[in-house]
Backbone as CSV, one residue per row, in Angstrom:
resi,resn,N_x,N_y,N_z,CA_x,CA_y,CA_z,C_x,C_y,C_z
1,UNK,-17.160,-4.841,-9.278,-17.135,-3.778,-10.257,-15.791,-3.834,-10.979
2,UNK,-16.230,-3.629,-12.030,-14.630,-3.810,-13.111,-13.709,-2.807,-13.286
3,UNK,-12.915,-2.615,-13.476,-11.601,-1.069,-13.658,-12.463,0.047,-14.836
4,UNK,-12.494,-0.584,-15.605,-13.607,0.076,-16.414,-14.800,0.837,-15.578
5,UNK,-15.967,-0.128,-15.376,-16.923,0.495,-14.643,-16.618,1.586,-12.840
6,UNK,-15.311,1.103,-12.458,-15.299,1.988,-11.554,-14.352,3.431,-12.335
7,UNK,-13.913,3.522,-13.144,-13.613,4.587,-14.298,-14.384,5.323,-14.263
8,UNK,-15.501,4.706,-15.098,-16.527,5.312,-15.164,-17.437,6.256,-14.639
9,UNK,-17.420,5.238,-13.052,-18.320,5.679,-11.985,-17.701,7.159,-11.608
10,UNK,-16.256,7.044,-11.479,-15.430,8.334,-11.227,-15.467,9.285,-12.262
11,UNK,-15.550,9.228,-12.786,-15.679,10.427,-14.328,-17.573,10.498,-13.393
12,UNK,-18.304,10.083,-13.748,-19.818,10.497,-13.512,-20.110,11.704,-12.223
13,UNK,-18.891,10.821,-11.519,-19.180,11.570,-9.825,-18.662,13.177,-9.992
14,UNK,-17.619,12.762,-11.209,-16.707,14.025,-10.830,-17.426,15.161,-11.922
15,UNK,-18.182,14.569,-13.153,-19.204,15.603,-13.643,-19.859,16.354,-12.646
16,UNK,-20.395,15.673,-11.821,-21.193,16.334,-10.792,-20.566,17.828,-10.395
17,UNK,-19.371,17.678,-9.939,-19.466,18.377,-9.333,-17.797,19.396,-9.694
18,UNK,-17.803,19.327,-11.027,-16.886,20.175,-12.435,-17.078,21.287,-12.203
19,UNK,-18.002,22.151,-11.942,-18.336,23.500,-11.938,-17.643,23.995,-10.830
20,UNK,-17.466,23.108,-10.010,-17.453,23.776,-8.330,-16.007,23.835,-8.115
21,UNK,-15.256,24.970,-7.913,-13.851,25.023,-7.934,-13.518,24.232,-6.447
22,UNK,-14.141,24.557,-5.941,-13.490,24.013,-4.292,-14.400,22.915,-4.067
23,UNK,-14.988,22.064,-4.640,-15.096,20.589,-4.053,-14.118,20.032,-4.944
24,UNK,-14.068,20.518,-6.779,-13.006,19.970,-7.473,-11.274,20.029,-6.544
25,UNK,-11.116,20.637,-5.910,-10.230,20.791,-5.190,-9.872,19.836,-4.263
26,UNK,-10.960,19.950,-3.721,-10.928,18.553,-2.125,-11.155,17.382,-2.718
27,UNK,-11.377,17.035,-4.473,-11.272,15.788,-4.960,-9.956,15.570,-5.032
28,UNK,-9.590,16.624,-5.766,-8.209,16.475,-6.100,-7.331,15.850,-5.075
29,UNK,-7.232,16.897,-3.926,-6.709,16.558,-2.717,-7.047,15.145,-1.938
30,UNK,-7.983,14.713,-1.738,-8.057,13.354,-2.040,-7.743,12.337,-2.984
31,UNK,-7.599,12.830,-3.891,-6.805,11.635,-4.847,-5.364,11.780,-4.566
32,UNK,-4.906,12.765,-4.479,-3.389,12.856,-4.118,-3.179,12.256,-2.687
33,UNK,-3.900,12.219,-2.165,-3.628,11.744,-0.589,-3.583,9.606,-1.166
34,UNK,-4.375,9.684,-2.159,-4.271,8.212,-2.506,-3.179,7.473,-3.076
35,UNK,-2.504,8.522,-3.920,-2.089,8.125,-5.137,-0.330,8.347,-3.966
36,UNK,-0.146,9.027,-3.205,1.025,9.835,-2.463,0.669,8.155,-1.241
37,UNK,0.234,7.779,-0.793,0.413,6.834,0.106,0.495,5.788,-0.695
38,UNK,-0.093,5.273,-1.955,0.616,4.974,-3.018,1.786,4.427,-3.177
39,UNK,2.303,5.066,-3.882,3.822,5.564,-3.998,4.419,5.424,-2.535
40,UNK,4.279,5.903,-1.423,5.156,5.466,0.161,5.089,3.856,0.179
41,UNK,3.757,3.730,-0.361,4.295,2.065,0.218,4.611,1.440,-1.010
42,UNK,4.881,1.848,-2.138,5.388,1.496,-3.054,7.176,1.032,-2.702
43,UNK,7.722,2.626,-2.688,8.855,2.964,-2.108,9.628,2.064,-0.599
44,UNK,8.516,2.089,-0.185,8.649,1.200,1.196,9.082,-0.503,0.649
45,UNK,8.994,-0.693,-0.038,8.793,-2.296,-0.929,7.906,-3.022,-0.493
46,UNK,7.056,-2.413,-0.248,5.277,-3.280,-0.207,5.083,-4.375,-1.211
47,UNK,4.857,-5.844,-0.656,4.454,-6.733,-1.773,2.999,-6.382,-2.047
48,UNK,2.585,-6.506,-3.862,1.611,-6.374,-4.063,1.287,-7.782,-4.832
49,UNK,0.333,-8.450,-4.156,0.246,-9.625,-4.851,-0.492,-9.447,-6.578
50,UNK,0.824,-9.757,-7.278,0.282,-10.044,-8.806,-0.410,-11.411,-8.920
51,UNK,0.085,-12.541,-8.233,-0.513,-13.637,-8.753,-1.199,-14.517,-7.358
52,UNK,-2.836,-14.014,-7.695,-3.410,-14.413,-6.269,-3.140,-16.263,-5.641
53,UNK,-2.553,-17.004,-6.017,-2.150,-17.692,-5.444,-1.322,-17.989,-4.554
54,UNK,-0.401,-16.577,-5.058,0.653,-16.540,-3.461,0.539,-15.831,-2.728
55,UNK,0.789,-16.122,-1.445,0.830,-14.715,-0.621,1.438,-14.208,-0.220
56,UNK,1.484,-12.656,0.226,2.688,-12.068,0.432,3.741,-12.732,1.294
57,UNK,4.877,-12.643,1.634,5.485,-12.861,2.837,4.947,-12.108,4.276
58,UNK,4.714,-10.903,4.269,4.062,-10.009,4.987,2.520,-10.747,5.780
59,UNK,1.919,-11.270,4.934,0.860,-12.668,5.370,1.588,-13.238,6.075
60,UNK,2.657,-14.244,5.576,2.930,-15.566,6.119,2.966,-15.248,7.057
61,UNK,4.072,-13.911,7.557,4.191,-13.995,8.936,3.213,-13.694,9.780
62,UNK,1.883,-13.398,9.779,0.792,-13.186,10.480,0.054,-14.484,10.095
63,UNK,0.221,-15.684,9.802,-0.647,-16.893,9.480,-0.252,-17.124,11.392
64,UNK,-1.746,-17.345,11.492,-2.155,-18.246,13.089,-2.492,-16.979,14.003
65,UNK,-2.426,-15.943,13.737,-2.686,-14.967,14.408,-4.369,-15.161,15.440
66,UNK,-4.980,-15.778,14.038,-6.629,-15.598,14.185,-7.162,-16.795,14.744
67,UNK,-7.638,-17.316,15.011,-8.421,-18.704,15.523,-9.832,-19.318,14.558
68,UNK,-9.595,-19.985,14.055,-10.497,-20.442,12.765,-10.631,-21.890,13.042
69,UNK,-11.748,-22.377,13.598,-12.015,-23.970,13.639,-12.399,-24.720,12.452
70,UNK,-11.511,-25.963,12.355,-11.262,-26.455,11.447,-13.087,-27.080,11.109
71,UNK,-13.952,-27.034,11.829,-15.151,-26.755,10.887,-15.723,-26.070,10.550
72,UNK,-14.814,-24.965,10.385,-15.393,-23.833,9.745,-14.427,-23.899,8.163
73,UNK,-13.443,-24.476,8.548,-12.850,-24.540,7.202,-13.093,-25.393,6.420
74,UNK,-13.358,-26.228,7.301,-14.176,-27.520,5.842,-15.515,-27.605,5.765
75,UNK,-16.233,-26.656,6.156,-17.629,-25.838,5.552,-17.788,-24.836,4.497
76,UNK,-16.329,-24.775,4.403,-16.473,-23.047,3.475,-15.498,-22.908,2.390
77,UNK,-15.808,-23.692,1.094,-14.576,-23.892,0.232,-13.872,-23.043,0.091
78,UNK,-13.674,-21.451,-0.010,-13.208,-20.081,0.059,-11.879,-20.616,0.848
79,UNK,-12.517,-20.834,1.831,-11.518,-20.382,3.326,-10.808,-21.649,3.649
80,UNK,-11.001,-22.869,3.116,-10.275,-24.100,2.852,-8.832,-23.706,1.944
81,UNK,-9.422,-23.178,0.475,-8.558,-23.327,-0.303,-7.475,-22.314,-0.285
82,UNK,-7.936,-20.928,0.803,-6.815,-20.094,1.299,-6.120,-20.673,2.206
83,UNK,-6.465,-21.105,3.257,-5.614,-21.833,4.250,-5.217,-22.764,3.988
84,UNK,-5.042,-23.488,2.840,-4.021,-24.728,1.949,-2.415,-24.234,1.437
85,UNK,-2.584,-22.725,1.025,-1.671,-22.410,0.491,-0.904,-21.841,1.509
């Protein structure tokens, strides 16, 4: 779904339910709970990967954690071309 269409979808949901002072409320309050953890790990210096080819440092250091057999990686171009980089 695109930034647009999930826009969208949120404006539709939130027609729904415009009239209603106190669910508009507990939306609200949920978006602030989003937008406020947000911002903490913003503040925190959270890498956010802009350019999906790299990965965070925060990755690197968890690379090998998981156990992935190498025929599973050269079955599955996805998961090849992540574990290259």
């Amino acid at each position: 779904m695109t930034t647009m269409q999930m826009n969208a979808e949120l404006f539709r949901e939130l027609s729904v339910i415009a009239e209603d002072e106190g669910m508009m409320e507990k939306a609200l309050k949920a978006l602030r709970r989003i937008t406020s953890a947000r911002k903490k790990a913003m503040s925190k210096n959270v890498e956010l990967v802009e350019d999906e080819t790299e990965l965070p440092e925060s990755f690197k250091r968890i690379r090998g954690m998981g156990v992935i057999a190498q025929e599973d990686i050269d079955n599955d171009e996805r998961l090849a071309y992540i574990l290259s980089k």
